[in-house]
N, C-alpha and C positions, 0 to 999 in steps of 0.2 A: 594550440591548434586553431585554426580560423575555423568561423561556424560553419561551411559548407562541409570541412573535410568531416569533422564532427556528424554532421547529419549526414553524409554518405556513410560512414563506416566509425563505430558501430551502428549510430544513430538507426535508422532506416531497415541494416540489415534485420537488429533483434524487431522492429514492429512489423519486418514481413511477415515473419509467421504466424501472427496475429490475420494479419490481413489477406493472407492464404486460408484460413480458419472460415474468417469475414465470405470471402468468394464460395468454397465449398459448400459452405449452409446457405447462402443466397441462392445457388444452383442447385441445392436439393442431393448434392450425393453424400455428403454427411444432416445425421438428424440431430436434434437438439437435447433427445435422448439420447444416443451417444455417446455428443458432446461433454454432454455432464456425466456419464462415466468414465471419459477418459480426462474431465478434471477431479473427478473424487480422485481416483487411482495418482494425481499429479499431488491435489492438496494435503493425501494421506501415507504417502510413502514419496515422494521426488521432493517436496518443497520441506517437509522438516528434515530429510536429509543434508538438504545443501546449508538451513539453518544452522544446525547442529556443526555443521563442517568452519563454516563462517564465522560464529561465536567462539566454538571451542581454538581456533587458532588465532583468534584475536588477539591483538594487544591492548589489553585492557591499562595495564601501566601509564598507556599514554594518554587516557583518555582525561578531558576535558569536563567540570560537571557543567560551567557557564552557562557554555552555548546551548547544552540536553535543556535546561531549564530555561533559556529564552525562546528554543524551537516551543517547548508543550505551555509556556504564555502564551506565543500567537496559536496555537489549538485552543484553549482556551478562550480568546478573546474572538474568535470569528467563530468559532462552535455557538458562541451566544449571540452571534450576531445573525449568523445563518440561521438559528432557530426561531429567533425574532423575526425574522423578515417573512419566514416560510408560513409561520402562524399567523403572522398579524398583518401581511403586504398580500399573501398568497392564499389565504383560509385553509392550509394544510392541518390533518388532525394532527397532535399534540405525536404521535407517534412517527407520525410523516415527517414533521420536522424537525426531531431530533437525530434522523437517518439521514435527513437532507443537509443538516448543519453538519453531522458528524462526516458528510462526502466533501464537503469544502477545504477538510482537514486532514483528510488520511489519504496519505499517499498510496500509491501503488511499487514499493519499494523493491518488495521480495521477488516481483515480476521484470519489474523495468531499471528500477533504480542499480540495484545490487548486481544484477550481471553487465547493463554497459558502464556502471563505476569500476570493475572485475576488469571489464577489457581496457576501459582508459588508464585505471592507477592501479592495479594489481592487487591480489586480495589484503597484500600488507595497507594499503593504503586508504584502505574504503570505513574504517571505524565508526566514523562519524555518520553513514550511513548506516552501519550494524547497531550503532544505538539509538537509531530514529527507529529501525525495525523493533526492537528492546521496548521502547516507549511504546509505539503505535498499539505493539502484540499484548501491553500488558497493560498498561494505566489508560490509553486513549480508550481503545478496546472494551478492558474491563469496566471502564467510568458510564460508557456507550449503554451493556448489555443492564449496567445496572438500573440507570435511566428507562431503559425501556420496558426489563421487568417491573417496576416499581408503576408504569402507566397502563400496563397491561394487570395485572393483580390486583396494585393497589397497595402496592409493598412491598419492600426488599427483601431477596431469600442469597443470603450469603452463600448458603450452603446450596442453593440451585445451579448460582451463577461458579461457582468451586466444581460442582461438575460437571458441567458445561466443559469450562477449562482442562478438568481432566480427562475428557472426552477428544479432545482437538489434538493431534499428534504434532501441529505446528508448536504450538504452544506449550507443549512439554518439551520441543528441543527447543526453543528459545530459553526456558527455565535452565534445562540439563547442562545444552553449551555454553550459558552465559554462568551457569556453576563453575565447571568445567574450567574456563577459560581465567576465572577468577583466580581460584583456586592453582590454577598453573599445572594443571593435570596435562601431563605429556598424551600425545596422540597414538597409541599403539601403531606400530605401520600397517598391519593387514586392517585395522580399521580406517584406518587412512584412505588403503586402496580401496574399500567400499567406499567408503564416503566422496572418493575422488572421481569412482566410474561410475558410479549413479548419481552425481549430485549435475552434474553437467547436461541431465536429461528435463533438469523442474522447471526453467522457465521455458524453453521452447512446447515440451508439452503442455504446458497449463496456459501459454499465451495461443496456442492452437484449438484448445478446446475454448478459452472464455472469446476466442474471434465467433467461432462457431455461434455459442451461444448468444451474443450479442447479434448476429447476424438476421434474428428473429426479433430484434425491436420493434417496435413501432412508431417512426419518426412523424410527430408536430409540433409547432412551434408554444414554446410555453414560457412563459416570463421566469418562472424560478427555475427551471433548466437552466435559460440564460444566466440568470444571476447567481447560482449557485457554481454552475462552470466557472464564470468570470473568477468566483474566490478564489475557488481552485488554483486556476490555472496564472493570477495574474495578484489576486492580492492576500494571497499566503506566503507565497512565496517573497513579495516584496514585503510583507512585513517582518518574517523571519530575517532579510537582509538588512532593515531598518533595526529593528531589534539589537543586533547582530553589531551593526556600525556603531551605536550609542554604548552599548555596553559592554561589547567584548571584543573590543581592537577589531575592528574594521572584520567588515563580511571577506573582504577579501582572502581575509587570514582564515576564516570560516567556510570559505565557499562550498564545501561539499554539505553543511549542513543547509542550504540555499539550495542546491544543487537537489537535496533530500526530499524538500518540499515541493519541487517542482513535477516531478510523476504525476500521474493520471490517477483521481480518483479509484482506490483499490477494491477489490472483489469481495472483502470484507462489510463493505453494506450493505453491497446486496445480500449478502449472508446472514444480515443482522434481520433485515426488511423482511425474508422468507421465514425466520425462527421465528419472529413475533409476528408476523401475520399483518404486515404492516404495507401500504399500498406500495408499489415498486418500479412501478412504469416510470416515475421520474428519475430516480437515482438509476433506475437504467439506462436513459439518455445521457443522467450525467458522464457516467463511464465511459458511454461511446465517443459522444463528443470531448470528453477532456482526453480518451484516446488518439483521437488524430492531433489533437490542437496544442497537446504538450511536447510533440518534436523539435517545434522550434525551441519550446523554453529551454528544452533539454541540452538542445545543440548552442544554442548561446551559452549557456551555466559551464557547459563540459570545460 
């Protein structure tokens, strides 16, 4: 598909409702209080729904370990890179930048990635995507909260960060479906059919509430914005593809885990930034701006 058809359709259509979200809270007839309860109600029952749906009918069989372990090298290697810069280029506290590095690296997959990968390659086809979400939800994530409890305390609490996890409903259906799916547990149908009529409803509602609530930023121009966007959107992605090309037969053969890392900084740091009390104005611009600026990526990669 040529990139325009691409960025017409899905491209464009999934980030209107984001950008319908964007317009309503700039005009005032939705609030921002709301907004964020009609993303709790998205992130706590719509989004581990369609998780759960996606994992557990996975084809695990076919999966690849390579490529998983070249994508979470380059999270690794620009996670330390973004934290270096944000500390020692930008005088970000030690908390600031481990949020700002860890935005460089996580995609916004479960939002943007996963449903227009759904409508370009069907849900047989999007794996490599289902296991970028696997990684991001568990190891990127869990590595994230530990890092930041350990700067806020002063110390690691296994047992804090374990509840945490057991607290999060996304996070138990990534666990349960990627059991599930392992395991080769067939899909009951009437669960099927829940899983099928409500899992269709979690990115449009949760990309309509985080339009909303992004629609309350407050835009000025800031160097680690810039340069943290930039990883995001331009050198994660091409290092996953470089990665990808030297060691595991050509990106091309890989493309959807390229394709993975391309998404917009995901909702998850801010998440991180609000639990530890950690400053957020920046990783909130990053989101908004790697949200408009990752269409084209996306529409080139599709």
């Amino acid at each position: 598909m040529s990139f325009l058809t691409v960025l017409a359709n899905p491209i464009l259509p999934v980030f209107a409702i984001l950008a319908l979200g964007w317009g309503l809270g700039k005009g005032g007839q939705l609030s921002e209080d709301s907004a964020r309860t009609i993303n709790r109600f998205a992130m706590t029952v719509l989004v581990p729904i369609v998780v759960l749906d996606l994992l557990w009918n996975a084809p695990f069989d076919t999966f690849r370990l390579t490529p998983i372990l070249l994508y979470s090298a380059a999270q690794v290697i620009l996670f330390a890179v973004g934290y270096q810069l944000a500390r020692r280029l930008f005088g970000a506290g030690p908390g600031e930048s481990v949020i700002l590095g860890y935005a460089g690296i996580f995609a916004n997959n479960v939002f943007y990635g996963l449903p227009i990968g759904v409508l370009l390659y069907g849900e047989s086809g999007v794996l490599p995507i289902t296991m970028v979400v696997v990684l991001d939800s568990t190891v990127s994530f869990g590595g994230t909260m530990f890092v930041l409890q350990a700067i806020k305390l002063g110390r690691v609490s296994p047992g804090s960060v374990l509840a945490i996890f057991a607290r999060t409903p996304t996070l138990l259906a990534i666990f349960g479906g990627t059991a599930l799916g392992i395991a080769g547990v067939p899909v009951p149908s009437p669960v099927q059919t829940f899983l099928d009529f409500n899992g269709v409803a979690a990115a449009p509602v949760a990309l309509f509430s985080l339009g909303v609530v992004l629609s309350a930023v407050a835009f000025r121009f800031d160097p680690a914005v810039a340069v943290v966007s930039g990883i995001k959107l331009v050198v994660f992605p091409a290092l996953v593809a470089l990665l990808l090309t030297l060691f595991a037969g050509g990106w091309e053969a890989n493309r959807l885990f390229v394709f993975a890392a391309a998404p917009p900084t995901g909702a998850m740091a801010m998440s991180l930034a609000l639990l530890y009390d950690v400053p957020a104005a920046r990783v909130a611009q990053v989101m908004v701006w790697t949200a408009f600026l990752s269409l084209f990526a996306l529409a080139a990669l599709a």
